[in-house]
TORPAZA-520665 format. One line per field, with one value per residue (C-alpha): residue in three letters; x, y, z. Coordinates in steps of 0.02 Angstrom, whole numbers, padded with zeros to 5 digits. Example, Ala and Ser with C-alpha at 12.3 -4.5 7.8 and 13.67 -1.06 7.14 Angstrom:
# residues 2
resn: (ALA:SER)
x: (00615:00684)
y: (-00225:-00053)
z: (00390:00357)
//
This chain:
# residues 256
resn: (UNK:UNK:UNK:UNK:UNK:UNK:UNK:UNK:UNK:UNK:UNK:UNK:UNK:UNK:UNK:UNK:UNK:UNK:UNK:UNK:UNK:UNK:UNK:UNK:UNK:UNK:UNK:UNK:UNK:UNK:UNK:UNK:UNK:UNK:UNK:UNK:UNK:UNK:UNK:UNK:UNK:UNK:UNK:UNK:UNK:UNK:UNK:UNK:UNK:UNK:UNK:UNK:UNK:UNK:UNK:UNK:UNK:UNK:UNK:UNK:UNK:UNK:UNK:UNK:UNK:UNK:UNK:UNK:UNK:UNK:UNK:UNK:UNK:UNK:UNK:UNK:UNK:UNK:UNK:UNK:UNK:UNK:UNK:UNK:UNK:UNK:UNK:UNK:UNK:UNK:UNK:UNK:UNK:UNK:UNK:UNK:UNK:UNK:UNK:UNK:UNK:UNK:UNK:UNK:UNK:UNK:UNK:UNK:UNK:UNK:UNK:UNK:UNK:UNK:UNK:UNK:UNK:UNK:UNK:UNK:UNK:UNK:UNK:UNK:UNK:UNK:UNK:UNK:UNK:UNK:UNK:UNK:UNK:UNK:UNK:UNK:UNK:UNK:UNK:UNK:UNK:UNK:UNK:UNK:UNK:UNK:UNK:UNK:UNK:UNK:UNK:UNK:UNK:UNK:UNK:UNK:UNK:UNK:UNK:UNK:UNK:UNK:UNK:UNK:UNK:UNK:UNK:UNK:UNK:UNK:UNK:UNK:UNK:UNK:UNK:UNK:UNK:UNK:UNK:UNK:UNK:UNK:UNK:UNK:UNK:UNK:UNK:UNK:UNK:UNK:UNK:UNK:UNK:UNK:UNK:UNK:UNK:UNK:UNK:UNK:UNK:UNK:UNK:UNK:UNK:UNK:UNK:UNK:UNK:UNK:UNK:UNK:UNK:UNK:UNK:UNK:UNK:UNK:UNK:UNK:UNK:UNK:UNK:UNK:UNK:UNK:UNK:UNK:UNK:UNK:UNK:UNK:UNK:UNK:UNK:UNK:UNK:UNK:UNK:UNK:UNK:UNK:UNK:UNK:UNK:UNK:UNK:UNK:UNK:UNK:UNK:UNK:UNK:UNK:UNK:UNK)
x: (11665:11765:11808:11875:11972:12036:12112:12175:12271:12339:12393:12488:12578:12628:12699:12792:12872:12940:13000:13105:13170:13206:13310:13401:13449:13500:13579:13675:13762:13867:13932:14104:14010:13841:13810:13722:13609:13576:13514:13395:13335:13309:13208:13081:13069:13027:12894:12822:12812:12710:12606:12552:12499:12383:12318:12232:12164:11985:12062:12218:12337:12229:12299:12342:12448:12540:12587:12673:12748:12840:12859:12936:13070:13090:13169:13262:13345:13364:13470:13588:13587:13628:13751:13859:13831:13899:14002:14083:14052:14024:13867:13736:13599:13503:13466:13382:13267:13240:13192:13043:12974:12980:12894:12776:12737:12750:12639:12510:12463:12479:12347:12237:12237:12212:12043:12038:12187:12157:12224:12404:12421:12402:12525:12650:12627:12638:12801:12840:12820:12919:13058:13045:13037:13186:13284:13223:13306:13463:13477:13430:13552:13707:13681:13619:13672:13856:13879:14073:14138:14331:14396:14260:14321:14507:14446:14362:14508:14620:14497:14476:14668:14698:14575:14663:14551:14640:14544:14349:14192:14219:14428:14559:14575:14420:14390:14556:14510:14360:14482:14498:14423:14450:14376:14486:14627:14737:14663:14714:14892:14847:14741:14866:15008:14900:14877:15057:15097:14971:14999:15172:15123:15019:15169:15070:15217:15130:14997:15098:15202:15029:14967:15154:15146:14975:15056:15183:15081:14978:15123:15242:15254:15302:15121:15078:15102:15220:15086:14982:15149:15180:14988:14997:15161:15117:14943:15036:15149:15034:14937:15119:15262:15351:15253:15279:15482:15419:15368:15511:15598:15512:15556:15651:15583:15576:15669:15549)
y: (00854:00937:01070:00916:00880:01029:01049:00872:00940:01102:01004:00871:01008:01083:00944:00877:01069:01037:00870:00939:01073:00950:00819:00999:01027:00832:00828:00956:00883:00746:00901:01002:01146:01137:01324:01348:01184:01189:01385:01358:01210:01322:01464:01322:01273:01456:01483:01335:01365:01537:01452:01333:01454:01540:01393:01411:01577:01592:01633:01520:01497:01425:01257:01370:01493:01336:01286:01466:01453:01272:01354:01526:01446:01319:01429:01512:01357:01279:01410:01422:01234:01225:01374:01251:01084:01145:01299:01298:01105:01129:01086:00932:00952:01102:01073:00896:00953:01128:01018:00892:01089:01156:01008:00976:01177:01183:01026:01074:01229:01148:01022:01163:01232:01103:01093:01269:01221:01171:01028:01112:01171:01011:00933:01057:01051:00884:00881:01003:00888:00780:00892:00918:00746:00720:00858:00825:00632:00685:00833:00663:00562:00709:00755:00650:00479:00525:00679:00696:00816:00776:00978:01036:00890:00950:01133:01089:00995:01164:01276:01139:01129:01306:01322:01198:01056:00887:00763:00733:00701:00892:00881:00895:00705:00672:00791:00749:00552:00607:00735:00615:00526:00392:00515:00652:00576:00768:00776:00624:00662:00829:00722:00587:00742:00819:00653:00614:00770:00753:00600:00639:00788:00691:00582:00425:00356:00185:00276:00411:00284:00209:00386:00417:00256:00317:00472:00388:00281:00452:00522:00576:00735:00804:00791:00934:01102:01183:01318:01162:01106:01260:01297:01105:01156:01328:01282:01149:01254:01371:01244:01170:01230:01106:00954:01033:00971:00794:00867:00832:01029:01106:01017:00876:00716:00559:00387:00282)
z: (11256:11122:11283:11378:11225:11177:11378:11384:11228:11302:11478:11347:11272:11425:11465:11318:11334:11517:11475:11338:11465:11581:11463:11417:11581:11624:11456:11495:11620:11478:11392:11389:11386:11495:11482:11310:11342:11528:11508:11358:11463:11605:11480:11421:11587:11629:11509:11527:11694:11654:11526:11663:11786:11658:11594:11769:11732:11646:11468:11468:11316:11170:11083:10930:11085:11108:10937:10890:11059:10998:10848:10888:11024:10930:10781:10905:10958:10806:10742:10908:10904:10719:10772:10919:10798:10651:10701:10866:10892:11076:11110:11015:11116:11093:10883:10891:11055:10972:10819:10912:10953:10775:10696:10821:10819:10623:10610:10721:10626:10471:10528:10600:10437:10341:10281:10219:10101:09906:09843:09792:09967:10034:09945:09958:10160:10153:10053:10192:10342:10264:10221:10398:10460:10363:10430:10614:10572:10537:10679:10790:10696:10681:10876:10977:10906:10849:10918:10969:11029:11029:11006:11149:11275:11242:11259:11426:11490:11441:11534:11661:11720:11698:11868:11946:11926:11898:11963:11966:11843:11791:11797:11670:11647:11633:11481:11406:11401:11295:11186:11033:10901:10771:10655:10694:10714:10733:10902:10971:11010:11117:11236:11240:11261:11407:11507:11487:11568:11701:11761:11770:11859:12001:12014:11944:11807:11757:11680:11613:11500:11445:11391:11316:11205:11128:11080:10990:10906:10856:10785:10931:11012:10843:10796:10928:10918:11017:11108:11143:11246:11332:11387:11462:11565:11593:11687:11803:11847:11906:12025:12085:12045:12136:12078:11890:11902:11852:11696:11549:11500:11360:11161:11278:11182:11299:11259:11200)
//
């Protein structure tokens, strides 16, 4: 019994790690940047993948195998999570996901352990798990439930149109229409700058005026830099030079 148990256990841990992998690698797919997310999706798939197959074998992982596995990748990703949440703002996924394998890793071995513990160290992992609960709330909270990512949509929509790619769920407008945010209000009038210009550029005027009267109720063209203005011009030039003559002439304001 306790041997059905214990493998009904490892086979549930196996696959709460490949359904984290997979959300990481679907996930991905919503964000500026799908690089950082979509690999470390891949990785868990990976080695959960591995851990499968031996589970198979006569001596497979042990429950206890599994729990420093959670626990060791999911330091790893916490701290590149933390690293793109906090720090490069690129990327919300990876922290919370890296978070569910930390606790559940952390906890497990605390559990394990637990009736070998005096009464001090039981307390003190139980204020513990729910320092950790608490931090695991607000990684959910932070990332997944408000996580914008205003400067990494404008970023994309840069590295987007410097390729040459316009249109499209990947293009240059579609980043830039995510580029701002109530909360950030400083950004707002680069993404409404760069649709102005593109729109203009694909010859489509109507919604060019719309995007130019949200730039100057964000504060004008005067609230963007000047570089910000020259990358915008200098990338459409490069896909058309032709089509680029509907653009205004550099520091030419329009009439409102």
């Amino acid at each position: 019994m306790l041997t059905f148990e214990t493998n009904t256990l490892q086979w549930l841990l196996i696959g709460f790690e490949a359904a984290i992998g997979f959300l990481l690698v679907l996930g991905s797919k919503s964000q500026p940047f799908p690089q950082p997310s979509r690999r470390f999706g891949f990785l868990i798939l990976s080695l959960t993948f591995l851990i499968a197959v031996g589970q198979l074998a006569p001596k497979p992982v042990t429950v206890t195998g599994h729990l420093l596995f959670l626990t060791g990748i999911g330091s790893f990703g916490l701290l590149a999570g933390i690293h793109h949440l906090v720090r490069t703002r690129r990327e919300v996924l990876i922290a919370p996901f890296s978070g569910f394998f930390f606790c559940v890793g952390v906890g497990g071995l605390m559990i394990q352990t637990w009736d070998s513990l005096n009464q001090f160290e039981q307390w003190s992992g139980f204020l513990a798990l729910v320092v950790l609960g608490g931090g695991q709330t607000w990684l959910v909270f932070r990332g997944l439930l408000i996580g914008r990512l205003p400067l990494a949509w404008s970023q994309a929509g840069m590295v987007a149109l410097q390729r040459g790619n316009i249109s499209g769920l990947d293009g240059a407008i579609s980043c830039f229409e995510k580029g701002w945010d109530a909360d950030e209000e400083h950004l707002n009038p680069m993404a409404y700058l760069a649709l102005h210009r593109i729109h203009l550029f694909i010859g489509d005027e109507s919604v060019a005026n719309e995007w130019y009267e949200s730039l100057l109720d964000a504060g004008g063209e005067e609230a963007v830099a000047m570089e910000w203005v020259e990358a915008i011009h200098s990338a459409l030039e490069s896909i058309d030079k032709a089509a680029s003559l509907n653009l205004p002439p550099l520091g030419h304001k329009e009439q409102e």
